[in-house]
C-alpha positions in Angstrom: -33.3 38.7 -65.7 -34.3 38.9 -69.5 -32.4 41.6 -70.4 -29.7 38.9 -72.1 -32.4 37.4 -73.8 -32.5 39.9 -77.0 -35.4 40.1 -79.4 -34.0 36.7 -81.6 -34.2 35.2 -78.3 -37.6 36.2 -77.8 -38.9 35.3 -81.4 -37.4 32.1 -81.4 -39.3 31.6 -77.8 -42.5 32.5 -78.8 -42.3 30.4 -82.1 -41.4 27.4 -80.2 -44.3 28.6 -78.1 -46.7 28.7 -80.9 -45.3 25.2 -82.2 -45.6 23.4 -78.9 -49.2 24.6 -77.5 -50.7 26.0 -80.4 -52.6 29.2 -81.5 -55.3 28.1 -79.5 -53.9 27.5 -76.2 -51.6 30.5 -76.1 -53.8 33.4 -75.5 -55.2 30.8 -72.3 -51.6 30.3 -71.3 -50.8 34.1 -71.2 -54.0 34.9 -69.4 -53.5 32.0 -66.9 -49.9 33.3 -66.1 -50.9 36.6 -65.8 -53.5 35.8 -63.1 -51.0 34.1 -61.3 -48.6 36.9 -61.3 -51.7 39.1 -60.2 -52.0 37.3 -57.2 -48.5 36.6 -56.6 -48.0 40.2 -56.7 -51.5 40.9 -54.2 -49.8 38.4 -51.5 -46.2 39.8 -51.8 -47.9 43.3 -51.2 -49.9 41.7 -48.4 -47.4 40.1 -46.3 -44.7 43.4 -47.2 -47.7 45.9 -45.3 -48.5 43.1 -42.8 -44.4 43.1 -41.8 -44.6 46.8 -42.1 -47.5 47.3 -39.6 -45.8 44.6 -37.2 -42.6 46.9 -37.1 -44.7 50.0 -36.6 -46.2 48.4 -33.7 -42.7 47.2 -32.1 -41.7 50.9 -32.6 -44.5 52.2 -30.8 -43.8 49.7 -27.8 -40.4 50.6 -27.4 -40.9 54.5 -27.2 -43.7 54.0 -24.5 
């Protein structure tokens, strides 16, 4: 997704980053977004091992 990005790319970014919120706000930003990708992480896990144990089940059914 990034990888066309490039590291001007990313320094230009950031420095509009810095301009727009900032050296205050930033470090908030990051660990606001952060959290979020925490927990969208936790409930992409969670609903992968709750699919997983529902197919288990089905499997189990059919061989009886």
């Amino acid at each position: 997704m990034f990888s066309n990005i490039g590291v001007p790319g990313l320094i230009l970014i950031l420095t509009l980053a810095l301009i727009i919120f900032g050296p205050k706000k930033l470090p908030e930003i990051g660990k606001a977004f952060g959290q979020t990708l925490k927990e969208f992480k936790k409930s992409t896990r969670e609903l992968t091992d709750d699919v997983m144990e529902d197919l288990n089940e089905e499997k189990k059914n059919l061989t009886k």
